[in-house]
N, C-alpha and C positions, 0 to 999 in steps of 0.2 A: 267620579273617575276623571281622572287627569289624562285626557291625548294629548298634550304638548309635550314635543318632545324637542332638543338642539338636531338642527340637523348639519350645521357643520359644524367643526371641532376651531376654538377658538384660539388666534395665533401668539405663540408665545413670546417667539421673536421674530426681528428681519435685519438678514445682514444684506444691506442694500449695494446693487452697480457699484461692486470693484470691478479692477482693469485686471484681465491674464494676459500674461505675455507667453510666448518661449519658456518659463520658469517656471513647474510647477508649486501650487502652492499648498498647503493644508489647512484646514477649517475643523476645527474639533466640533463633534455633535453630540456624543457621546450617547448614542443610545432614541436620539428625536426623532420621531417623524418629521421629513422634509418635502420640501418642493424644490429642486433646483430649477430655475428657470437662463436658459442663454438671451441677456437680453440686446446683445449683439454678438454679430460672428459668429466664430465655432472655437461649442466648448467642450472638451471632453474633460469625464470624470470619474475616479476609480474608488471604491469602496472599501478596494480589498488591498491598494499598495499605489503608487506614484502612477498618478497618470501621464499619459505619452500618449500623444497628438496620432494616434493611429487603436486599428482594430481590438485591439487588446482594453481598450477602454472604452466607456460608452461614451458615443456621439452625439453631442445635440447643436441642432443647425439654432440660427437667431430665429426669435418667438419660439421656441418651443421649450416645453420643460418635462422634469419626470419627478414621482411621487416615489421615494423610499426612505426605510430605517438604515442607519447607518450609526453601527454600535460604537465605533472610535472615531476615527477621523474622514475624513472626505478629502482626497488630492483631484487639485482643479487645477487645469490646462488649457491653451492657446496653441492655434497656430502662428507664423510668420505676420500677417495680417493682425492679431490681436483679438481681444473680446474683452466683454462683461456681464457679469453673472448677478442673480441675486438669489439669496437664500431664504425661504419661510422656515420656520419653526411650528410647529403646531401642538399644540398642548392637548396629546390623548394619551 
């Protein structure tokens, strides 16, 4: 009998610290489990259509990140002050 098992899921890509400004921007994922992590500033980001630096998108403050599938594209925002993001891929 075999108990080894992977216990994490190993990464397929990393779209490493771009800069958001004011502008949002799009990131095709097409269906990947991600990581978006803020690795400065604040970054919002919408799953479902253009993010916009307010409630309507989700908010992530710098050092933090969040774990989701996102079937088409990913729209990433800044505020006035600026950021940068980076993206995991994970191959499950």
């Amino acid at each position: 009998m075999n108990f080894v098992r992977d216990i994490f899921a190993p990464v397929k890509k990393i779209v490493g610290d771009d800069n958001l400004s004011t502008t949002a921007v799009s990131k095709s994922i097409n269906g990947d489990s991600i990581t978006v992590v803020a690795v400065s500033g604040n970054v919002w980001i919408n799953p479902l259509g253009t993010a916009v630096a307010d409630a309507t998108s989700i908010g992530l403050t710098e050092g933090t990140q969040i774990n989701l599938v996102v079937m088409d594209s990913l729209s990433l925002i800044s505020d006035s002050t600026g950021a940068s993001y980076r993206i995991v891929h994970w191959a499950i």
